[in-house]
LUMSE-467391 format. One record per residue (C-alpha): residue in three letters; z, y, x. Coordinates in pm, 1 decimal. Each point is the difference from the previous one (the first is absolute). Example, Ala and Ser with C-alpha at 12.3 -4.5 7.8 and 13.67 -1.06 7.14 Angstrom:
REM LUMSE-467391
['ALA', [780.0, -450.0, 1230.0]]
['SER', [-66.0, 344.0, 137.0]]
REM end
This chain:
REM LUMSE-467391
['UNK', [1649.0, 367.6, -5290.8]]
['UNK', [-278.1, -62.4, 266.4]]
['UNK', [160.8, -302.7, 97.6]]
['UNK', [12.3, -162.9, -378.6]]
['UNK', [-329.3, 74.9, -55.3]]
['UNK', [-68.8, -236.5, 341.5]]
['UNK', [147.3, -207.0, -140.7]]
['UNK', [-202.1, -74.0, -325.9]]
['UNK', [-314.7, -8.3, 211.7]]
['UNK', [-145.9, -350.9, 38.8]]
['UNK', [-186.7, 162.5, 305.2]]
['UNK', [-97.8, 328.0, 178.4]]
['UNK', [-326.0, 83.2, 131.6]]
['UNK', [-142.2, 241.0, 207.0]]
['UNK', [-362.9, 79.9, -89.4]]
['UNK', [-225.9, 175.0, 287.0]]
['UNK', [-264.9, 214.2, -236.7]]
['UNK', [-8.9, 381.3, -60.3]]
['UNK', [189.7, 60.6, -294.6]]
['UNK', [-286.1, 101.4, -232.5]]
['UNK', [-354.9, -65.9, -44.9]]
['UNK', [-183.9, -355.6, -191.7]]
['UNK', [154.3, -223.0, 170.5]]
['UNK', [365.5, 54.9, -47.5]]
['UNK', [-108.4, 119.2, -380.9]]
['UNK', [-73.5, -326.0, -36.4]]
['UNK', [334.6, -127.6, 117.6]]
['UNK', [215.2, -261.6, -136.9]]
['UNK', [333.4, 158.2, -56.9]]
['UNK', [83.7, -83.4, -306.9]]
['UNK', [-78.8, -386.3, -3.6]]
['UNK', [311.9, 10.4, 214.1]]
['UNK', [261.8, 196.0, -146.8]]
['UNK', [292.5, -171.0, 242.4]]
['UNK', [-203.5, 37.2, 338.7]]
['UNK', [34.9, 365.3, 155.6]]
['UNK', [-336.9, 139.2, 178.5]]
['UNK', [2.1, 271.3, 313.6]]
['UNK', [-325.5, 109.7, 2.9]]
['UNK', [-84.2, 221.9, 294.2]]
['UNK', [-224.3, 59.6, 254.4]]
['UNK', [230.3, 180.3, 282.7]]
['UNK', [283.2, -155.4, 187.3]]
['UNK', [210.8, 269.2, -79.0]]
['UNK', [-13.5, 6.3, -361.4]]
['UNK', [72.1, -430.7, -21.3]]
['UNK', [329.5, 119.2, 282.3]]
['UNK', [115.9, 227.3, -253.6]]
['UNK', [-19.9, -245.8, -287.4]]
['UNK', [405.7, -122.5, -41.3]]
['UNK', [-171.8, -348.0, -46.5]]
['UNK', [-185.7, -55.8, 277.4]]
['UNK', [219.7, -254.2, 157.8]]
['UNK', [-43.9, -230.8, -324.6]]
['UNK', [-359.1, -8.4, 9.8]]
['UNK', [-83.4, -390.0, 1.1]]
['UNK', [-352.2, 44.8, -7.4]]
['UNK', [-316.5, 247.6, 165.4]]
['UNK', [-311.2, 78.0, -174.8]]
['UNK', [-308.4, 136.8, 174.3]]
['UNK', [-255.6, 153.1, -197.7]]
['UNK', [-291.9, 71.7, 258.4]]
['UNK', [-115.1, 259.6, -277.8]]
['UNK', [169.5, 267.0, 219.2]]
['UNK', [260.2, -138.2, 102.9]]
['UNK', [111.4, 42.0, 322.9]]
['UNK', [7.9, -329.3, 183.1]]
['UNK', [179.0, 38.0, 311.1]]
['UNK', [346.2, 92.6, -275.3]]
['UNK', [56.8, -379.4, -6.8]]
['UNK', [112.3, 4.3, 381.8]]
['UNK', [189.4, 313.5, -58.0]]
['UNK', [179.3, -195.0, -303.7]]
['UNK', [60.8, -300.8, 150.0]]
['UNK', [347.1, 87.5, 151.6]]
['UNK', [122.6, 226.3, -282.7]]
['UNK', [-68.3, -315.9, -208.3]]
['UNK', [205.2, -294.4, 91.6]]
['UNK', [1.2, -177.3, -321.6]]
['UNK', [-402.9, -5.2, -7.9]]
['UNK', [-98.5, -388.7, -135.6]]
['UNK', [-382.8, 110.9, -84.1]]
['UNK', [-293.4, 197.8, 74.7]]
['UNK', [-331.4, 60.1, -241.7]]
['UNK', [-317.9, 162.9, 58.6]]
['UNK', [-187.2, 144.6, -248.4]]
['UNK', [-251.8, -118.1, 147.6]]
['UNK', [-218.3, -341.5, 22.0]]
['UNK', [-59.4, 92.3, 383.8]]
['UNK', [321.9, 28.4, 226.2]]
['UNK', [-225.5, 74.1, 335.0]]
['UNK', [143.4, 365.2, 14.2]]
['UNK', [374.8, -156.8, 20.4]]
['UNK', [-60.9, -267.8, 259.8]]
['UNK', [150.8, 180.3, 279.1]]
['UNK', [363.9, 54.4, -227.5]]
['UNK', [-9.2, -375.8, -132.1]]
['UNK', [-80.9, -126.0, 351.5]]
['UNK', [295.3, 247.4, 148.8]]
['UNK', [243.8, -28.2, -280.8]]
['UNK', [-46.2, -275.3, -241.5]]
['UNK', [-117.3, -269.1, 233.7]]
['UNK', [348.0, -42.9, 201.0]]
['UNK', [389.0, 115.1, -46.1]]
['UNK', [121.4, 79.7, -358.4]]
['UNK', [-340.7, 62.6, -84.1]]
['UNK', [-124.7, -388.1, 54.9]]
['UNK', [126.0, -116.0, -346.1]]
['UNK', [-135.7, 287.1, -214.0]]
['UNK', [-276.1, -68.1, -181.3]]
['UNK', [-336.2, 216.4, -39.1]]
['UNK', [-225.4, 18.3, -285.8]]
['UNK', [-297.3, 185.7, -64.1]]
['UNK', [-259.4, 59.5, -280.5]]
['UNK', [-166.7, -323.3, -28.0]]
['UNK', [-184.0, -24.5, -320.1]]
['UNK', [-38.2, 341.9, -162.6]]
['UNK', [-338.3, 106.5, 92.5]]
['UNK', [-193.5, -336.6, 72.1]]
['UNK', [-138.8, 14.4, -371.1]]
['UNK', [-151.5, 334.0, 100.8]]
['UNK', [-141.4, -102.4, 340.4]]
['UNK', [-143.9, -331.0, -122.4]]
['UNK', [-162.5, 235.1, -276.2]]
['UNK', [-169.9, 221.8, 255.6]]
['UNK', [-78.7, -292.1, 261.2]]
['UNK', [-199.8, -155.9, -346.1]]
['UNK', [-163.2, 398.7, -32.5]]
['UNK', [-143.8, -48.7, 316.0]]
['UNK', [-116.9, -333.4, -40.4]]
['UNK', [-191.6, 88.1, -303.3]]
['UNK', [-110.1, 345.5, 147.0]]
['UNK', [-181.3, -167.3, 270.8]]
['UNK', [-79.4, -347.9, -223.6]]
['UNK', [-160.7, 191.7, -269.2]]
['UNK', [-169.1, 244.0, 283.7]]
['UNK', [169.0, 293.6, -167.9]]
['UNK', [-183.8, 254.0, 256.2]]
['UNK', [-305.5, -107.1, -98.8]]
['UNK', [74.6, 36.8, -392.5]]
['UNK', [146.2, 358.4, 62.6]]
['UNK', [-334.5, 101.1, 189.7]]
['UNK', [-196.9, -140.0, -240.4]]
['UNK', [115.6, 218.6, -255.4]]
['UNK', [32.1, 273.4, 188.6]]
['UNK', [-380.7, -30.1, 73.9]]
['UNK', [-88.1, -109.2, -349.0]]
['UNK', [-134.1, -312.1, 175.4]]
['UNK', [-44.4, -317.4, -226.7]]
['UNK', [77.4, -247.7, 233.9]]
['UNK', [68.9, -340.3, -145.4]]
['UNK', [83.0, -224.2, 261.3]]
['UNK', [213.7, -332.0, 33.5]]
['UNK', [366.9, 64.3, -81.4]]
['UNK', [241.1, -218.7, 206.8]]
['UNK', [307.4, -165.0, -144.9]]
['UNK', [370.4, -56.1, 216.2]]
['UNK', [48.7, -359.2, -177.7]]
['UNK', [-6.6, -249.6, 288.9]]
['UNK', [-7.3, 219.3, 254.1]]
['UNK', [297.3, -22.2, 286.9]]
['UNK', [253.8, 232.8, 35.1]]
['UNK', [169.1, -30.1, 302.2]]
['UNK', [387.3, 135.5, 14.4]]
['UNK', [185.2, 106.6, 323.1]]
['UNK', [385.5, -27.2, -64.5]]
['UNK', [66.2, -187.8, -325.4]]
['UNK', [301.1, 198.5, -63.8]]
['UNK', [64.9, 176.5, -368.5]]
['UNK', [-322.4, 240.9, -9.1]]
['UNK', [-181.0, -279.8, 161.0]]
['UNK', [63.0, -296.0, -262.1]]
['UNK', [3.4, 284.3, -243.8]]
['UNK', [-360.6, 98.8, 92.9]]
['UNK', [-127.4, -434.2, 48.6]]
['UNK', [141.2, -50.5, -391.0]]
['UNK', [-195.9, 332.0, -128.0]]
['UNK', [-316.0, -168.9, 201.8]]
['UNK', [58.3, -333.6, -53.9]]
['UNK', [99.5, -37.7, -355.6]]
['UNK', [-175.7, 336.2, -171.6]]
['UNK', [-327.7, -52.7, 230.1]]
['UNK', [-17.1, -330.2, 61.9]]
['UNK', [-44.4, 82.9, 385.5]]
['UNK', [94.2, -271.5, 287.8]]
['UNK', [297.2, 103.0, 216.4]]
['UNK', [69.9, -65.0, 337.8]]
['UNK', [372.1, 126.7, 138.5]]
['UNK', [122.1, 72.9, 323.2]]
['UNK', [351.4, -19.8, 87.2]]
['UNK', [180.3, -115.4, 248.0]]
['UNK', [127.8, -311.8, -90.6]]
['UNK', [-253.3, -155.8, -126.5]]
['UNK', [175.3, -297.5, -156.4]]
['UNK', [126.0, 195.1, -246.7]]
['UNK', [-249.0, -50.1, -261.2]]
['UNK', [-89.2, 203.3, -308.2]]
['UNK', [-153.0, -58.9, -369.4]]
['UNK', [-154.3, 339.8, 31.0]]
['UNK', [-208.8, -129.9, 361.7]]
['UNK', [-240.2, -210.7, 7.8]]
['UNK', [-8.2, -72.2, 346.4]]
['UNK', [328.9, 121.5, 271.9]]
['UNK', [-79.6, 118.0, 357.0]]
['UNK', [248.1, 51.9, 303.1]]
['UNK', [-33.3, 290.8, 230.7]]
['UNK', [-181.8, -271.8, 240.8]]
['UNK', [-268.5, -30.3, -286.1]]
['UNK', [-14.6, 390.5, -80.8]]
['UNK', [-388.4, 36.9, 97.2]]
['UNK', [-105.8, -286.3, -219.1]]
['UNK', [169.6, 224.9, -311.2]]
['UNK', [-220.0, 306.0, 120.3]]
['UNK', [-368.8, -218.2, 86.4]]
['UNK', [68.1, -130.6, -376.5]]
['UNK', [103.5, 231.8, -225.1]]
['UNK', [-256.5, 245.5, -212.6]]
['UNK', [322.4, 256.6, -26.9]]
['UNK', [287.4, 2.5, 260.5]]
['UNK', [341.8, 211.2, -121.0]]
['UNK', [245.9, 58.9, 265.5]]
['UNK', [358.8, 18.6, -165.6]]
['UNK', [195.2, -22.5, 332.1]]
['UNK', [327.7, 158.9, 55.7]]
['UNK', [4.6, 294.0, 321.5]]
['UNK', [139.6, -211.6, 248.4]]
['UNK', [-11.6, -27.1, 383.7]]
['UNK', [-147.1, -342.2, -102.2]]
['UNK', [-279.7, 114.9, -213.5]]
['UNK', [-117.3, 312.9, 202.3]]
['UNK', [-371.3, 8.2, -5.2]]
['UNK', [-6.9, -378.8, -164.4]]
['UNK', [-331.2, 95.8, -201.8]]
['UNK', [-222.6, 107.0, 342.8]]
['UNK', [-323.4, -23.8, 177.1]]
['UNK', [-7.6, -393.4, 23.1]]
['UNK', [83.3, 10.1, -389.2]]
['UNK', [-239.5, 225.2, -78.4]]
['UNK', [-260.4, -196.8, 176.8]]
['UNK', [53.0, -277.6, -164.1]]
['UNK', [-82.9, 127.7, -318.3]]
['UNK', [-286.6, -70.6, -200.1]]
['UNK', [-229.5, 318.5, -8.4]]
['UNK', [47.0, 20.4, -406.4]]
['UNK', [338.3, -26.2, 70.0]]
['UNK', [287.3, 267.2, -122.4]]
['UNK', [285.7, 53.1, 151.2]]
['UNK', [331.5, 164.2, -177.0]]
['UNK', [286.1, 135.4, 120.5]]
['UNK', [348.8, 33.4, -215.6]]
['UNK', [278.6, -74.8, 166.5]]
['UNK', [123.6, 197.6, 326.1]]
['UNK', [-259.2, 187.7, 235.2]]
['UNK', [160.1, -63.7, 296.7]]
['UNK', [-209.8, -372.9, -23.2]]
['UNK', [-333.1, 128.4, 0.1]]
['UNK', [-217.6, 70.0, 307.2]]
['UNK', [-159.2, 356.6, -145.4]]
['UNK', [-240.4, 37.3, 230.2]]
['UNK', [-85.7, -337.5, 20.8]]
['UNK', [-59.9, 2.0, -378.5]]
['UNK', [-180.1, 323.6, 28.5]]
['UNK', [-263.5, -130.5, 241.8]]
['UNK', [-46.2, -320.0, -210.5]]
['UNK', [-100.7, 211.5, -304.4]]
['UNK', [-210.9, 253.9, 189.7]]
['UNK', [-169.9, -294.3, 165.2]]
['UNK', [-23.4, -173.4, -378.1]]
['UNK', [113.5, -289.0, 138.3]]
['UNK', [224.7, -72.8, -272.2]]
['UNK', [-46.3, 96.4, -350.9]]
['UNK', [205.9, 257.3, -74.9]]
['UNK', [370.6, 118.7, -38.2]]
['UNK', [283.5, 110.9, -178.4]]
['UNK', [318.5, 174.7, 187.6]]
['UNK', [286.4, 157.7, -187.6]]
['UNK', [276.2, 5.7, 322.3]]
['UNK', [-73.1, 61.4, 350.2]]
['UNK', [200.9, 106.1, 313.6]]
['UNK', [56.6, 311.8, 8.0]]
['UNK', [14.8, 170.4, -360.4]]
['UNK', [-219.6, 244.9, -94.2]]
['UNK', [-272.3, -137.7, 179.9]]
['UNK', [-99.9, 214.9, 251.8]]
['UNK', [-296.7, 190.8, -55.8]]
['UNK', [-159.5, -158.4, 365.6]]
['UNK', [-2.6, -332.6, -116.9]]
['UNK', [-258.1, -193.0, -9.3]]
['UNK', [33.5, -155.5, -367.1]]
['UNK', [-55.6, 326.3, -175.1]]
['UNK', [-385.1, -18.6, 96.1]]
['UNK', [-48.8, -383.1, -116.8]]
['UNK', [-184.4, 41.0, -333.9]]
['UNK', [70.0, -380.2, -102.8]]
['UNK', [359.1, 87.3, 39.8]]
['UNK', [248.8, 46.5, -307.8]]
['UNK', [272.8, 247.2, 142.0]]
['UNK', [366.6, 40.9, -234.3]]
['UNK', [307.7, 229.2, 146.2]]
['UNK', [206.5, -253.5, -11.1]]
['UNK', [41.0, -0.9, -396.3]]
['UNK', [-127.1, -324.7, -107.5]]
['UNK', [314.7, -53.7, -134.0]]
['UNK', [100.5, 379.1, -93.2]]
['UNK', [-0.5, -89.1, -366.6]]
['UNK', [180.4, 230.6, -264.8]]
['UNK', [314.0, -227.5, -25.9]]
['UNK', [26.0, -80.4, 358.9]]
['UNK', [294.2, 119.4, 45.3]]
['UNK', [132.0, -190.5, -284.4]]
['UNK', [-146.9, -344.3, 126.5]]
['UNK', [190.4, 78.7, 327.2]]
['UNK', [367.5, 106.9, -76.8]]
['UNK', [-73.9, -333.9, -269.7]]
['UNK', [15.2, -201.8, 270.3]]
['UNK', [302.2, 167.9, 158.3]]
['UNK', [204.5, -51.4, -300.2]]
['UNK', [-117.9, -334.5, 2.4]]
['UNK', [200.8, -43.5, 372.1]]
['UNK', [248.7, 261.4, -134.5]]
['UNK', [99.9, -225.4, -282.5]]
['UNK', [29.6, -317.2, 231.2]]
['UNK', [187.5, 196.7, 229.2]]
['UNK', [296.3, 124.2, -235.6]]
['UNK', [-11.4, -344.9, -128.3]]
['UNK', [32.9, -129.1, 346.2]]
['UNK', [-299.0, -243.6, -43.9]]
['UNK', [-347.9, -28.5, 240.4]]
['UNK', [-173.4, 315.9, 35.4]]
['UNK', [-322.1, -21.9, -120.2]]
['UNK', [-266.5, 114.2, 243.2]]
['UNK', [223.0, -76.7, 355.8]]
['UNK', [-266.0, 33.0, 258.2]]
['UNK', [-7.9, -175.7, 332.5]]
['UNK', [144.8, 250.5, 242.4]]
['UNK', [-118.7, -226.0, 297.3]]
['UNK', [-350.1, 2.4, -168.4]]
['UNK', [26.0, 367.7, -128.6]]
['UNK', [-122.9, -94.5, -352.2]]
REM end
């Protein structure tokens, strides 16, 4: 019986999430009535399951899930052909793609991630700031709070320059919000910078990266967390900033000089901020950044929205589709480039 029910699967994958809670609530299972999902979060429960030596696919789902299960899988799995992540970011399994899917069987399977589901959200946010610190928001809130009829001259964004570090999804995402619902200027920084864009105005290389900081009104850093981009957005970028400046931060932490950043807005050197990610998460209390008062501070939930789980197992089935239909995956990342 086991064995014919095998066989009507177009594919079996085993799913690294607790078993209960939002995110697996939201979960797919019924959009694929022929594909057969382990879901566990222990190595001994996926051992036990009688299919575990069919699975042709691992999902990670860094709500919870236990990450270091994919190298425990590995050799129960022979017939693996693809790995997701929940996730946009894939920092947290470097160290298993660079030990497992980089050479041996492991070379020609393919790894996707969630590209796509929550750049709406985070271009949304990187706008809130904008406009927070545009239409001098603090001053408006202590005006009322005071009772103070102050009427003074009300900046607009149209024609100012955004500049955009990594022009990836959240990053074009955020340059079409700007560029076509606030007529702003855009500047992008990627790194090659031949490949041009209808949503930049003007393309930088990493050779040209101060230029995009010393001209921009409002910088947003959209970078992956890679060995590459560690501390990208520092003291010399800071510095280069125009003291009306602002400087946002939505893609990984692990790109951002904190305490460079934090002595740039205690010094006022720069405008202001916006951070929703940062190194180590929760921020400690002994950072610097909590006692910067022209500093917007998120946990991380720019992007927490109240179908966000939704938006990202969407873009799973989107690969999970392609995959039983044995066509390109969708989101395939660079596992040389670790995005």
């Amino acid at each position: 019986m086991a064995s014919a029910k095998r066989a009507k699967m177009s594919a079996t994958l085993a799913v690294i999430s607790p078993s209960t809670g939002p995110v697996i609530g939201a979960f797919p299972h019924a959009a694929f009535p022929n594909v057969e999902f382990i879901i566990a979060n222990d190595i001994e429960t996926f051992l036990a399951h009688e299919s575990i030596g069919e699975v042709s696919g691992l999902v990670y789902v860094a709500v919870g899930g236990d990450a270091t299960l994919l190298e425990k899988l590995w050799p129960h799995c022979p017939k693996v052909a693809w790995v997701h992540s929940f996730f946009a970011g894939v920092d947290k399994l470097v160290p298993f793609v660079k030990s497992h899917l980089m050479q041996g069987r492991g070379a020609s399977v393919p790894m996707t991630n969630g590209k796509g589901a929550f750049s709406d959200s985070l271009a949304e946010w990187a706008m809130t700031a904008i406009l927070h610190f545009n239409k001098q928001m603090p001053r408006v809130l202590a005006n009322r709070g005071a009772q103070t009829w102050d009427k003074f001259v009300m900046d607009t964004v149209a024609g100012k320059t955004l500049g955009v570090v990594g022009f990836g999804h959240i990053g074009q995402t955020t340059a079409r919000m700007a560029k076509q619902g606030f007529n702003m200027k855009v500047i992008a920084l990627r790194n090659n910078p031949d490949r041009k864009s209808d949503l930049a105005d003007v393309t930088y290389g990493p050779a040209d990266k101060l230029k995009l900081f010393e001209e921009s009104d409002f910088v947003v850093c959209a970078l992956p967390g890679t060995a590459a981009t560690e501390n990208f957005c520092g003291a010399a970028e800071f510095a280069a900033m125009k003291k009306t400046s602002i400087f946002i931060s939505i893609g990984r932490g692990l790109a951002v000089d904190e305490d460079a950043l934090a002595a740039a807005l205690m010094s006022k050197s720069i405008g202001g901020a916006a951070v929703d990610v940062f190194k180590q998460e929760p921020l400690p209390k002994t950072s610097d950044l909590w006692e910067c008062d022209n500093l917007i501070l998120t946990a991380h939930n720019a992007d927490f929205t109240s179908d966000y789980f939704d938006l990202g197992w969407s873009v799973f089935a989107e690969n999970l589709t392609n995959f039983v239909a044995q066509k390109p995956l969708v989101t395939e990342i660079s596992k040389t480039a670790e995005y």
